[in-house]
KOLNUTOR-395406 format. One record per atom (N, C-alpha, C): x, y, z. Coordinates in steps of 0.05 Angstrom, whole numbers, plus 5000, padded with zeros to 4 digits. Example, Ala and Ser with C-alpha at 12.3 -4.5 7.8 and 13.67 -1.06 7.14 Angstrom:
2
526448865156 524649105156 526449345156 525749555142 527349795143 525850015157 
! end
This chain:
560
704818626444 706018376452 708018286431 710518236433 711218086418 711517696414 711217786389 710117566375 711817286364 713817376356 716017296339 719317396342 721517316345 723717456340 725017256317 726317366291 727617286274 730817356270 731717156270 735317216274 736517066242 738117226233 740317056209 742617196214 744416966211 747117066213 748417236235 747317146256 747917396283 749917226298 752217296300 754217226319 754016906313 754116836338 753616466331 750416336319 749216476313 746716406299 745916396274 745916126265 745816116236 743716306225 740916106238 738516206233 736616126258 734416306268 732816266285 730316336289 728316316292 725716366295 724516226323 723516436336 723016406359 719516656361 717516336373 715116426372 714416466404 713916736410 713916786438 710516826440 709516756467 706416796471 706016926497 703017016505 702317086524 704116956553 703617126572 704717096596 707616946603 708916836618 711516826626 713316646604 714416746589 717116596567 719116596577 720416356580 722616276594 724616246576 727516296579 729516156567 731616116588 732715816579 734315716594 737015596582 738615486589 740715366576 744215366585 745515226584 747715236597 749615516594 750715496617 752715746611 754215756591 754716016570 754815956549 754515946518 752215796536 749615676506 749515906483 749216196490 748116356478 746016576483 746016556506 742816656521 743216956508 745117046518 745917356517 745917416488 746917216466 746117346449 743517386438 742017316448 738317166441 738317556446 738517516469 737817866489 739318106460 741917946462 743218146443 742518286415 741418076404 740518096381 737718236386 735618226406 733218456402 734318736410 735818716432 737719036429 738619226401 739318996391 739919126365 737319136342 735418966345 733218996329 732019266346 731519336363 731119656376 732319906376 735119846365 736820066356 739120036375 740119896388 742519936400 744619906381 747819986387 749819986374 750619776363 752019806339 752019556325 754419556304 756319316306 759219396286 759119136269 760919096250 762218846228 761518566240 762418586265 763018406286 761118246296 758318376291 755318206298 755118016270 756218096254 755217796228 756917586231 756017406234 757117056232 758817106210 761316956217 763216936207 762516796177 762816906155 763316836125 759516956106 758816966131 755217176114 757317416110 755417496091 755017826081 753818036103 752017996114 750518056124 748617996149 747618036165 746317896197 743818086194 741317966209 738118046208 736917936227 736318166237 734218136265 731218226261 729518096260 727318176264 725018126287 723218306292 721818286313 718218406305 717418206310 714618216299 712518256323 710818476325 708718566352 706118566339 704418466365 701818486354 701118726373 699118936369 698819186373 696119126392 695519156402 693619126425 691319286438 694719506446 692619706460 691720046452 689720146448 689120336438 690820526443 691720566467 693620796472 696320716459 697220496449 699520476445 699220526408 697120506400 695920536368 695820876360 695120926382 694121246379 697621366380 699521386394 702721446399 703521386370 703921126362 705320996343 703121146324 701121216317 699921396294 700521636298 701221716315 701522086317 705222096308 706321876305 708121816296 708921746273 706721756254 705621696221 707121406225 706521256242 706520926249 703420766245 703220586228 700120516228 700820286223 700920116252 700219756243 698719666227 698819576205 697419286195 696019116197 693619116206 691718906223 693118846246 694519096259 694619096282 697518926292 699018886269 702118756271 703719006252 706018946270 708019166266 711219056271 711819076240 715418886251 717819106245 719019046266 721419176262 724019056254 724819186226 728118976222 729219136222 732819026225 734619106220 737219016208 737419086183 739418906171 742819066184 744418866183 746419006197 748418906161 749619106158 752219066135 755319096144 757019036126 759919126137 760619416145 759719576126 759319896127 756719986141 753419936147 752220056153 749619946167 747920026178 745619876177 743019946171 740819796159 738619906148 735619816168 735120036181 731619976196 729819956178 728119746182 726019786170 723319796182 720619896191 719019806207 716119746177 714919616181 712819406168 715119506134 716019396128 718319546100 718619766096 717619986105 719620186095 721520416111 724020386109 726120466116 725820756129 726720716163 726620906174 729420936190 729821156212 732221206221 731521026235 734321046256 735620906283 732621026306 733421306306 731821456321 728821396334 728321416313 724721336306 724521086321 726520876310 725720516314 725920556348 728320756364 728820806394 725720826406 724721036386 721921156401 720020936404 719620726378 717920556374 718220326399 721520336408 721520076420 720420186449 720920456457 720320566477 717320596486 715720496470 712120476465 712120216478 713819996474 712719666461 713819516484 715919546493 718519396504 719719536523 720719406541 722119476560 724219286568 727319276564 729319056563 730119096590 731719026604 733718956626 734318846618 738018856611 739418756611 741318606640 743518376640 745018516670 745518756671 746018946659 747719166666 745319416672 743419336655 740519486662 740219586693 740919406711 739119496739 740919676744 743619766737 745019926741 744220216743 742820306734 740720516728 739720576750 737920396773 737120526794 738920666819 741320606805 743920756829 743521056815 742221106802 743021426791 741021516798 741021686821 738921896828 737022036814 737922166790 736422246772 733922156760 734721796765 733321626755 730621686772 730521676793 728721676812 726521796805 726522046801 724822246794 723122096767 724521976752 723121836728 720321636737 722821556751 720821256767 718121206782 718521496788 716621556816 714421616795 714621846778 712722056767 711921876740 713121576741 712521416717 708521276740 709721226767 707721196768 705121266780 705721536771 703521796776 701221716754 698621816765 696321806741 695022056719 694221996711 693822136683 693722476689 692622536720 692222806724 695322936734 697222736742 699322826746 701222946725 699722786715 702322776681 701623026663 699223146663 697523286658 699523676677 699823526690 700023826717 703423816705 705423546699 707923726702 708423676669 706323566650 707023746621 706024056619 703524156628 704324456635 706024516647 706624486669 709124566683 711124626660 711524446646 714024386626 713324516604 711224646597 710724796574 711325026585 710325136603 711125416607 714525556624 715525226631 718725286644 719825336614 718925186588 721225246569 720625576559 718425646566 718025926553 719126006581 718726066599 720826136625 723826226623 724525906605 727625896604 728726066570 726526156551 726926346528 727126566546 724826686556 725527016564 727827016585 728526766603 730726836606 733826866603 733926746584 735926686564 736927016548 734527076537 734227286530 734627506545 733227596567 734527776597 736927736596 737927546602 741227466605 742727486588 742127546559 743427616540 746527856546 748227836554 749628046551 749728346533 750228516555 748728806542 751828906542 751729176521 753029336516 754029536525 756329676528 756029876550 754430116538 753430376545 752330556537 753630686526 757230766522 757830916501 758630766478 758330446473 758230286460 755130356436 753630316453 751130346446 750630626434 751030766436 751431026420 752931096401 754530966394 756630946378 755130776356 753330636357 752630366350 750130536330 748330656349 746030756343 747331066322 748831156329 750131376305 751431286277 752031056279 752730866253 749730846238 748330716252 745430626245 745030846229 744331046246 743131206231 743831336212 746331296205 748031486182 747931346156 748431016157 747130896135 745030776133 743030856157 740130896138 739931136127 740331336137 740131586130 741031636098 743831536094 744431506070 743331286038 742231116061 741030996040 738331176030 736331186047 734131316045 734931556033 737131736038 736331996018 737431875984 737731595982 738231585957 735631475935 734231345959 732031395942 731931065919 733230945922 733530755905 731430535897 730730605867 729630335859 730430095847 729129895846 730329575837 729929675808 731929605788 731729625766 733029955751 733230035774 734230325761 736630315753 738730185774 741330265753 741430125723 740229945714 740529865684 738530085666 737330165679 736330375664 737730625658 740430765672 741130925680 743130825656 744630575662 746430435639 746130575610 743230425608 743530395577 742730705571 742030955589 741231275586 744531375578 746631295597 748831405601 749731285574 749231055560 750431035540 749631155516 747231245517 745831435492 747731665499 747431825515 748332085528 751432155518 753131875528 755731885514 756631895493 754031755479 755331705445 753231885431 751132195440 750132325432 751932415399 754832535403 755632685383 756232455359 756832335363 757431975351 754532035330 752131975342 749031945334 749632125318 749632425321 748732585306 750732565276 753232545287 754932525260 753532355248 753632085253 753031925228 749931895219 747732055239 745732115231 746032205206 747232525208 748032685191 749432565164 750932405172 752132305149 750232205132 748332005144 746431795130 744131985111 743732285126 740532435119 742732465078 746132615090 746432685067 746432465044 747732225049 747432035028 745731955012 742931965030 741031835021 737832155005 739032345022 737932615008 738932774989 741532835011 742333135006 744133074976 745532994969 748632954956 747032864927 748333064904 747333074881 747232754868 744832624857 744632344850 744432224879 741932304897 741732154925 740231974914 740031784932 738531544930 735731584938 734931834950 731731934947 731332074912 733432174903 733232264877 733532094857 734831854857 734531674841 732031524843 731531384859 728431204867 726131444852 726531684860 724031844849 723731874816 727031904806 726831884779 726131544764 726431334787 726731114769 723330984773 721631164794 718431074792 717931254772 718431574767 716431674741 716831484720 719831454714 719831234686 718530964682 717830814713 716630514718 713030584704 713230884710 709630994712 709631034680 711230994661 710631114628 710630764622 710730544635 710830344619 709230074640 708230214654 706630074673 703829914669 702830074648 699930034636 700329834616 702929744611 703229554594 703529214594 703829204620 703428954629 703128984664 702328764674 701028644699 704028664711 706428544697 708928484711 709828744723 709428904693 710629194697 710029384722 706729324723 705529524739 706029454763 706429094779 708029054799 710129214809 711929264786 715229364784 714629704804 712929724791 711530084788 711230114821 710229844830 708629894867 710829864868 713229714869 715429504894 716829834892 716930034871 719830234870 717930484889 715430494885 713630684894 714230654930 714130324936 714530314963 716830334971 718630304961 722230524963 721530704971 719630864946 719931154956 718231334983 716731144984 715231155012 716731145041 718930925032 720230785056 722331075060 724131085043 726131275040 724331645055 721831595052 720131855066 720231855085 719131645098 719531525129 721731585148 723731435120 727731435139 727631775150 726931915130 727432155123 726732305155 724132335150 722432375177 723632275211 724631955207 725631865232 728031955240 729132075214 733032185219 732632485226 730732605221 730432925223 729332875263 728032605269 726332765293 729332615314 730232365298 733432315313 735232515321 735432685308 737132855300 735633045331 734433175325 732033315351 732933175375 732732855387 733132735409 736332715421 737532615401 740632665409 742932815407 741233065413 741533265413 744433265443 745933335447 747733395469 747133515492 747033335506 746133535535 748133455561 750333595561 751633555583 751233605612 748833715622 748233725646 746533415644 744733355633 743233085634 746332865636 747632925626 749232655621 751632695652 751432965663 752532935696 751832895709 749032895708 747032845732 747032505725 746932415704 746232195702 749632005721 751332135701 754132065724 753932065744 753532235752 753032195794 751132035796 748431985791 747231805794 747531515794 749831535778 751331165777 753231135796 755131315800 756831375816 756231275849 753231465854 752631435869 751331115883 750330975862 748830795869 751330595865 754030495849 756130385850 757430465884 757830745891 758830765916 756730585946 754330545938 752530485961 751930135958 752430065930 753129755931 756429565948 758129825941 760829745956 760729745982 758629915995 758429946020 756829696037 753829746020 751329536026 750829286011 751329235994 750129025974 752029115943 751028795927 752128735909 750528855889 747228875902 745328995889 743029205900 741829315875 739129515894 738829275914 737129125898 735828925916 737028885937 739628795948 742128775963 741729045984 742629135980 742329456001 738829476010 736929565989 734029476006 734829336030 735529066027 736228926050 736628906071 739829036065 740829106085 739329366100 738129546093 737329786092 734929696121 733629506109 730929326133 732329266155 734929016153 736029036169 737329176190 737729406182 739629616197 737029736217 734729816205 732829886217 732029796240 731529516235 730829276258 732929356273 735529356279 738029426298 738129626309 736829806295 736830116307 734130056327 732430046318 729230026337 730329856369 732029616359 732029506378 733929566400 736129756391 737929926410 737330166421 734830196410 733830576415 731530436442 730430186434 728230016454 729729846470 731729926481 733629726495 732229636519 732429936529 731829916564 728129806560 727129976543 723829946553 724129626547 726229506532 724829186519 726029026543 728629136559 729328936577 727328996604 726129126608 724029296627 720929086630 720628986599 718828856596 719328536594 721628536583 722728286595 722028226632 724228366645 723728366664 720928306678 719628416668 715828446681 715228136673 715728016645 715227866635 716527576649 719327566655 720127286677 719827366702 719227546710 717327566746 714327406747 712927466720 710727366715 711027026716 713127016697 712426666690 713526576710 715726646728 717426546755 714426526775 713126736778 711426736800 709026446787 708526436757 706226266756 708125966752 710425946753 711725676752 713525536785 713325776802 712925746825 710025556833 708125696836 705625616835 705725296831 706425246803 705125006797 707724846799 710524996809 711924766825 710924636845 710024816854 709024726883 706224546888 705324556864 702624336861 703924146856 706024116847 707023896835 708823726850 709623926869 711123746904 709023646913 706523816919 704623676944 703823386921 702923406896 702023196892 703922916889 707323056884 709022816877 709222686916 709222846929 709422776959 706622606971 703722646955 702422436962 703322246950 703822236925 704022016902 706421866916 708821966928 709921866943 709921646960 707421746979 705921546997 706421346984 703521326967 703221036963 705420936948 706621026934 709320836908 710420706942 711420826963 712520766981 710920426995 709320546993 707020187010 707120116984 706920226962 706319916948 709519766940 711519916941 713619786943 715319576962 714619706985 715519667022 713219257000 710519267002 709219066989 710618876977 711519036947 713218816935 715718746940 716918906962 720018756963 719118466981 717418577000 715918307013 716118097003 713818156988 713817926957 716017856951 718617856953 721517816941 722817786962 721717646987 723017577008 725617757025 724218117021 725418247048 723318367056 723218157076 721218167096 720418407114 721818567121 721818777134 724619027123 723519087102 725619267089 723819567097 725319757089 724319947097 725220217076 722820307060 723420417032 721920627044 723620827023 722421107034 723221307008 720921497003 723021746981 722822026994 725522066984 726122236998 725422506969 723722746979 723422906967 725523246974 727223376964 729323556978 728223746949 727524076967 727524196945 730124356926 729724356903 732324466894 732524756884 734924856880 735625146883 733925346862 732825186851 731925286822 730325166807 729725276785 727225096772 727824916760 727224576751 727924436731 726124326718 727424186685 725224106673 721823936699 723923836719 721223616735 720723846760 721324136762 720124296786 721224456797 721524366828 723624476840 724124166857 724124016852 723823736866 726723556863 727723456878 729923256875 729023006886 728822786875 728722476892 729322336889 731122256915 732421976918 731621756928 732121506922 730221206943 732921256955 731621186984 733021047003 731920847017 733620597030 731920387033 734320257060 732820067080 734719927094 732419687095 735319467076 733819117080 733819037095 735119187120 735118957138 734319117174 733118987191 731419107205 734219217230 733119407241 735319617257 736919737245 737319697202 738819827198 738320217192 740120407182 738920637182 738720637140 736120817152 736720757117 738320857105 739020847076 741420987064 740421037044 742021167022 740921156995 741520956979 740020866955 740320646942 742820516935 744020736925 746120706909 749420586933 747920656955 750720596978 749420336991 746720216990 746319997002 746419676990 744519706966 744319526956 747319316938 746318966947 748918956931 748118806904 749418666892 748218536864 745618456860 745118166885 743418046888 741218156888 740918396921 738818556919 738018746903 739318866884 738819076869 736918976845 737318716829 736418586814 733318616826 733718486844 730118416862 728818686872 730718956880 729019166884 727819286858 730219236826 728819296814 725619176801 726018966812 723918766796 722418856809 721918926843 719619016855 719019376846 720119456838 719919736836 717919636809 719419546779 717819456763 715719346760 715119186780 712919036788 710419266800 710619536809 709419646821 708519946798 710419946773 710520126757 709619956731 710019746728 708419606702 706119656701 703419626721 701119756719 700319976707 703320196715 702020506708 703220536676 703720316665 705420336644 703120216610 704520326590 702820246570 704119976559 706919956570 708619706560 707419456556 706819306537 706118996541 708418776548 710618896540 712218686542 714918756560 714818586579 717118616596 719618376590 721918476585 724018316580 727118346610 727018016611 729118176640 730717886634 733717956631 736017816636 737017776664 737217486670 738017496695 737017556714 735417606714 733117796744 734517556766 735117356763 736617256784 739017126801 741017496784 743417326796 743217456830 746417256835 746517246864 744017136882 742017046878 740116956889 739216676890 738316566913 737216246911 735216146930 734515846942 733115866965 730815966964 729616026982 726416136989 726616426961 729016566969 729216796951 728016786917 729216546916 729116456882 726516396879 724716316893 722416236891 720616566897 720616656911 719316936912 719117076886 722017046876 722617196838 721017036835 720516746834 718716576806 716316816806 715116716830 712216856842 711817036828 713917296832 714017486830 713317536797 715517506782 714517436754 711917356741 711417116754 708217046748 706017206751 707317286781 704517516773 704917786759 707217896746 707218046732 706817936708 706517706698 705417576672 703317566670 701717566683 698417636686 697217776672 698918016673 698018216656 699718296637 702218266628 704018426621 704918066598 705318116579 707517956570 710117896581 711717726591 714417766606 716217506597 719017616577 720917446567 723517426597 723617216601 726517246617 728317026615 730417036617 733316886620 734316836645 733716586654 735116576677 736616206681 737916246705 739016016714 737615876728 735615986747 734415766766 731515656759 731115426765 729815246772 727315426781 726715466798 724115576808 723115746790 724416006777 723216096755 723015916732 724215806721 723315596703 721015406695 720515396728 718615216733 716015346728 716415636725 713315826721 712515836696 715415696676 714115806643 711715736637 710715906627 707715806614 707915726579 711515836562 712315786557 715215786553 716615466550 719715436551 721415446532 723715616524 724315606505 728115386519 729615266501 731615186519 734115276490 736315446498 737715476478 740515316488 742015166461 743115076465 745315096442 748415056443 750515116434 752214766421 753014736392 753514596379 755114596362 756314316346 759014476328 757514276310 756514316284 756514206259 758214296232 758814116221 760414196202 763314396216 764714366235 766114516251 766414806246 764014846255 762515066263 761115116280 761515246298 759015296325 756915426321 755515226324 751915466331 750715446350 749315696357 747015746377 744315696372 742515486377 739915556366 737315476389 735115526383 733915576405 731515446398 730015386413 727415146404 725415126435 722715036428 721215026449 720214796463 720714756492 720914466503 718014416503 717114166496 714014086510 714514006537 712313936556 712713876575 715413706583 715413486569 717213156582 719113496580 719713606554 722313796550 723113856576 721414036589 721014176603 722314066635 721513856636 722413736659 724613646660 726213556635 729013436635 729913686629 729313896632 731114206627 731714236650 728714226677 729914316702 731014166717 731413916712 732513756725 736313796717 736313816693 739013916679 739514176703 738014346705 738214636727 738914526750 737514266763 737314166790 740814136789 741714056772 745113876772 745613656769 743713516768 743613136752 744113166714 745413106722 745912906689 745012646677 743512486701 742312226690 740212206697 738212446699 735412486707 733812236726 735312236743 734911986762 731712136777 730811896788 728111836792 728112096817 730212156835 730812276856 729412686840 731712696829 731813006816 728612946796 728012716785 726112806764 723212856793 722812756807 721112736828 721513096836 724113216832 723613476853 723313706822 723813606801 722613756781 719713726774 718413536783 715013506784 714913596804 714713616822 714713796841 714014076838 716614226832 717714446822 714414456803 713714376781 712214466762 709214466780 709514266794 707314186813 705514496833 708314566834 707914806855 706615106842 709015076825 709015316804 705715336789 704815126782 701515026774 699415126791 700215106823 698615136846 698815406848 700715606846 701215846853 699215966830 699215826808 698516086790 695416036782 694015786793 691715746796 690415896824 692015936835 691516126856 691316416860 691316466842 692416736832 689316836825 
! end
C-alpha cells in the first residue's frame, strides 16, 4: 500500500507531502490546479523519463519520493528474490532528478532505473489518460486474459516457455547457414595441415628461452675457449704465474708464522689463495672439456629456433599462443568432420521438442479457452456494473502459424455496447468515454488475480456523466475494498466515495505559482463537491445535493 508521496521542487511544487490511506483516495481540483503533475511526479518516482525541465524553476534539484508499507507475503518473497528486503515491512523509493542526471534510491541505497521499473511493477499499477490506450493493442490481450488465469495456469505456460526457448536454441542452431561441401573440404585440409604441423613440432612452454640462452653458449663456444685458455695461462702456465707466486709467498708466510698470532693469520688468508687458485684451476680444465665446439649441436639447435619463430608467425606470439590456437583448430576440425551426424541430431532433437511443445501448446489453448469462459461473464458482469447494460464481450481465440513465447494462441476482445450491434474488435469500437470504463471493468475483474495493492487511475472519467458517472463511483468503491485505489477525477459522484479527500489547488505567492495539495475534513469535503456541482456561493440548493451525494455514496458502501 502506499503510504506517503513526497515532492520538492517538481514543476510547480514547492514542497509536498501527501498521506494516502486504505481504500478509495480521491483528488480533486480545478482544471489546471496541478492534478497531472501529482500523477506526474509518481511516474517519475517509478522510473519514467525524466529531463532539466521537471525542477522548479531556480532549485538545483527536484525529489520524489514514495513510501509502501509491504503487506503481502507474496509480494515480500518477489522483492527478496530481488535482494529487496523491506524494513519492518516499509520500503521507499526516491528519485532525485539533477540538471545532468538522476539518482534512484530504494530504502538509501542507490540502484538503477531498471530494478526501481521491476519494483514498481510488484506494488503499483498507474493509468494514466493515455494509459487505456493500451487495450487497442491486440497483443495486449493475451496479457490480460492469462493475467487472470490461476496459479496452475501460470505454472503450464512457464514450462511451456522454458522449453520454447530451448526449442528456439536448437533451432537457431539447425538454421545456422552451412557450407558448401567443396568449401568444407578445403576447410577440413587446412585444419589438418596446421594441426598436423603443429603437433609434429612437438612444442613446449618454456622451451624456446631455453634454446636462447643454449644457442648463445654454442655461438660463443670458440670465444670461451680462447679466453678460457688465456686465463689457465696467466694464472698457471707463464713463467712468475700467479699460482707460482702465491705458492712461493705461503712457504715464506710458513718460516715466520710461529712467531706471532698476527703472522700465522697471514699464513691461513695466502694458504686459502692457494686453495682457491686449485679450484679455478680444476673449473677451467673441466670448462675447457664443455665448450668444446660442436657444430652439429649448434644446427640442430638453429633449426630448432627457426622452427618454433616460423610457427609463432603463423599461430601465436607464443608457445603458449599456438597451444591455443592448436585446441582451437581441433575443436573446428571435429566439428566439420561431425557436420552431418551433428545436424542429423539436431534434427532428431527439434522434432522432439516441436512434438513435446506442440503438446503443451495445446493444453494451453484448451485451458486459456476455458479460462476464457469465465474472464468473458465476469466481464459481460462488470461492464454492467458501468452502466452497459447489455454489451456483449467475447475473446476471440485464432491459432497462429507457429510457436510463440504465449503458444500457438492469438487474442483479441471484441465487444458490441450496444444491443443489435455486431461485435467488432476493440480497437474499431470503443470511443474515449467507453474505453476508460471497459478498462476499469476489465481491471476490476483482473485486480483479484493480481498481487497489486495499489491501484492508481487518472481520469477514469472522462467523457462520462449521469447514471454513468455514478456506476464508476460504485465501481471504484468496490474495487477499494480490497485493493488500495488513488484517483483523479472531475465528477462529483466519484468524489463523493472518498473515504479519503485530498483537494489540490494552484496559487501565486511571492509571484510565483504553486501547486500544493492538502486533505479536506468533511465540511472540506462538501464545499469541494459542491465547487464540482458548479456553484460558487455554496447556496443551500447545491449544498443539500452534495449531502446527498455523500449521503448515498455512505449507503452504497455500507451495503457492500
Amino acid at each position: 500500500m502506499l503510504l506517503n508521496l513526497h515532492v520538492k521542487n517538481f514543476a510547480l511544487i514547492d514542497e509536498a507531502d501527501v498521506d494516502f490511506d486504505k481504500g478509495l483516495n480521491i483528488l480533486t481540483g480545478e482544471t489546471g490546479a496541478g492534478k497531472s503533475i501529482i500523477l506526474g511526479s509518481m511516474n517519475l518516482a517509478l522510473g519514467a523519463k525524466a529531463d532539466k525541465d521537471s525542477i522548479r524553476n531556480g532549485a538545483e534539484f527536484a525529489l520524489v519520493e514514495m513510501t509502501f508499507s509491504i503487506e503481502n507475503d507474496i509480494q515480500k518473497e518477489i522483492l527478496n528474490s530481488m535482494d529487496i528486503y523491506p524494513e519492518d515491512g516499509i520500503l521507499v523509493i526516491q528519485r532525485k532528478i539533477l540538471p545532468t542526471r538522476s539518482v534512484f534510491k530504494v530504502n538509501g541505497e542507490t540502484v538503477n532505473a531498471s530494478l526501481v521499473k521491476d519494483i514498481a511493477n510488484i506494488l503499483i499499477d498507474v493509468y494514466g489518460q493515455h494509459d487505456y490506450q493500451y487495450l487497442l493493442k491486440p497483443q495486449k490481450h493475451i496479457e490480460i486474459l492469462d493475467s487472470y488465469a490461476d496459479d496452475s495456469f501460470t505454472k503450464l505456460l512457464k514450462d511451456y516457455r522454458d522449453l520454447y526457448k530451448e526449442y528456439l536454441s536448437v533451432k537457431e542452431e539447425l538454421n545456422a547457414p552451412e557450407i558448401d561441401e567443396v568449401k568444407r573440404e578445403r576447410e577440413v585440409s587446412l585444419l589438418k595441415y596446421q594441426i598436423n604441423e603443429i603437433e609434429s613440432a612437438s612444442l613446449k612452454e618454456g622451451e624456446e628461452e631455453e634454446i636462447q640462452d643454449r644457442l648463445k653458449v654454442l655461438e660463443n663456444s670458440a670465444k670461451i675457449q680462447s679466453t678460457l685458455g688465456n686465463i689457465k695461462e696467466l694464472l698457471f702456465e707463464m713463467n712468475s704465474s700467479a699460482s707460482e707466486n702465491v705458492d712461493m709467498a705461503l712457504r715464506e708466510s710458513l718460516q715466520i708464522s710461529n712467531v706471532d698470532d698476527r703472522l700465522a693469520g697471514l699464513s691461513e688468508e695466502i694458504g686459502d689463495i692457494s686453495n682457491s687458485l686449485s679450484e679455478i684451476s680444476r673449473e677451467i680444465n673441466d670448462c675447457l672439456d664443455d665448450y668444446t665446439l660442436d657444430e652439429e649441436s649448434l644446427d640442430i639447435m638453429r633449426e630448432r629456433y627457426e622452427l618454433i619463430n616460423d610457427l609463432e608467425r603463423k599461430y601465436g606470439k607464443t608457445i603458449k599462443d599456438i597451444n591455443i590456437y592448436y585446441e582451437e583448430k581441433v575443436a573446428e576440425l571435429e566439428v566439420l568432420q561431425n557436420m552431418d551426424e551433428k545436424k542429423a541430431r539436431l534434427t532428431k532433437e527439434f522434432e522432439r521438442l516441436e512434438k513435446l511443445l506442440k503438446d503443451k501448446a495445446s493444453n494451453i489453448t484448451k485451458a486459456r479457452n476455458k479460462n476464457a469462459k469465465e474472464f468473458e461473464k465476469s466481464i459481460i458482469k462488470s461492464l454492467a456494473d458501468l452502466n452497459f447494460n447489455q454489451a456483449d464481450f467475447k475473446v476471440e481465440i485464432k491459432e497462429l502459424p507457429e510457436f510463440g513465447i504465449n503458444g500457438l494462441d492469438k487474442v483479441g476482445f471484441t465487444i458490441s455496447t450496444n444491443p443489435g450491434e455486431t461485435r467488432k474488435p476493440l480497437e474499431n469500437v470503443a470511443s474515449g468515454g467507453e474505453l476508460s470504463r471497459i478498462m476499469l471493468a476489465i481491471k476490476a475483474v483482473a485486480a483479484n488475480s493480481e498481487q497489486k495493492a495499489t491501484l492508481i487511475f487518472d481520469e477514469i472519467d472522462a467523457g462520462i456523466s449521469g447514471v454513468t458517472a455514478w456506476k464508476v463511483a460504485e465501481k471504484l468503491a468496490s474495487l477499494s475494498f480490497n485493493h488500495q485505489v488513488v484517483c483523479i477525477t472531475h465528477l462529483q459522484q466519484i468524489a463523493a466515495m472518498a473515504d479519503r479527500h485530498f483537494e489540490i489547488k494552484k496559487s501565486v505567492s511571492n509571484q510565483r505559482t504553486e501547486t500544493s495539495i492538502s486533505v479536506l475534513d468533511e465540511e472540506g469535503q462538501i464545499k469541494e463537491i459542491i465547487r464540482m456541482l458548479g456553484d460558487e456561493t455554496s447556496s443551500e440548493t447545491f449544498r443539500e445535493n452534495a449531502l446527498e451525494l455523500k449521503k448515498r455514496a455512505s449507503n452504497y458502501k455500507l451495503q457492500k
